[in-house]
C-alpha positions in Angstrom: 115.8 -19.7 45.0 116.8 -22.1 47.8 117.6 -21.6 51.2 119.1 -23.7 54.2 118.1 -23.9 57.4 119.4 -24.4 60.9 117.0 -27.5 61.4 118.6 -29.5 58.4 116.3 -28.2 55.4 116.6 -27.1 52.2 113.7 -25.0 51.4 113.3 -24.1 47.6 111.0 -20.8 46.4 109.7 -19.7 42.9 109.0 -15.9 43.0 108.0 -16.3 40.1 104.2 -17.6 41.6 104.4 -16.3 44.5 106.3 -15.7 48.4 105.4 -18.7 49.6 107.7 -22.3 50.0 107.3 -24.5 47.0 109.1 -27.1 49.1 111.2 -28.3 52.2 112.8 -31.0 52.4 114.4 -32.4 55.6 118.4 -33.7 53.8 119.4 -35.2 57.3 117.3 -37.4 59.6 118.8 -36.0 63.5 117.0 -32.3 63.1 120.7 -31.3 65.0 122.7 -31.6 61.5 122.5 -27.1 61.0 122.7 -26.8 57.2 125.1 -23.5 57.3 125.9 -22.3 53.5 124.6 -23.1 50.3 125.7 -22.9 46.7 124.6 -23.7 43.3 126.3 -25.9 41.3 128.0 -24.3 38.2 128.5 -28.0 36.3 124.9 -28.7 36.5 121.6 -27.4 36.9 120.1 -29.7 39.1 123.0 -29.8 42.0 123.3 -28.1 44.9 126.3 -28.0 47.5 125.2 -27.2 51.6 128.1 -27.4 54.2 127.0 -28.6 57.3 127.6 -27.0 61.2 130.4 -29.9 61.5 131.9 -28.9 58.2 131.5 -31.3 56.1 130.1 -30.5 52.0 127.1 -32.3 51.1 125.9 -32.6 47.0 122.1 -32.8 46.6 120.1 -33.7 43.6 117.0 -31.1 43.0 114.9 -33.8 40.6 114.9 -36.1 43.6 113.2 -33.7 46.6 117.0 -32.6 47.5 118.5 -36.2 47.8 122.1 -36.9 49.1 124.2 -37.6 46.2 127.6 -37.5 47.4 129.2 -36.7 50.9 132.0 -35.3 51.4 133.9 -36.0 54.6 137.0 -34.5 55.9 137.9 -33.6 59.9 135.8 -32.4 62.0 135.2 -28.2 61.4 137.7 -28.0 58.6 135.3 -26.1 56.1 133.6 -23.0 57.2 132.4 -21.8 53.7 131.3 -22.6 50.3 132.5 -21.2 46.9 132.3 -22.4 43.1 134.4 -21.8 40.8 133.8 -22.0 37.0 135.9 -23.1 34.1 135.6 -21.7 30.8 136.7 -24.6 29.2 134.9 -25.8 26.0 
């Protein structure tokens, strides 16, 4: 399981083993960039999307502590929530 933060973290959990955090991992450096929604990719296992508080959608990479692998800017407070869609394609 992972969860976002208001201080810019993605926090990830196994219940699994247990309640507590496996890991947290600061994505932005300014603690001010709120992580608001989060979503799981549905093209690959390792990805995860996060919108942050200015609206902007953010790919991370789970192998790499949560890395930035892509930005995605737009205008200012555009998106306000996250959703992915599948394709049953192939």
């Amino acid at each position: 399981m992972a969860v976002s933060t208001g201080y810019g973290c993605v926090r990830t959990y196994d219940t699994r083993v247990g309640k507590k955090c496996r890991s947290s991992d600061q994505i932005f450096k300014n603690s001010e960039a709120m992580l608001t929604h989060i979503v799981k990719s549905l093209a690959s296992e390792h990805h995860l999307y996060v919108l942050t508080q200015e609206g902007h959608p953010v790919m991370l990479d789970r192998r790499f502590n949560n890395r930035v692998v892509r930005k995605m800017p737009g205008a200012k407070g555009t998106a306000r929530d996250l959703t992915i869609f599948g394709n049953n394609a192939g």
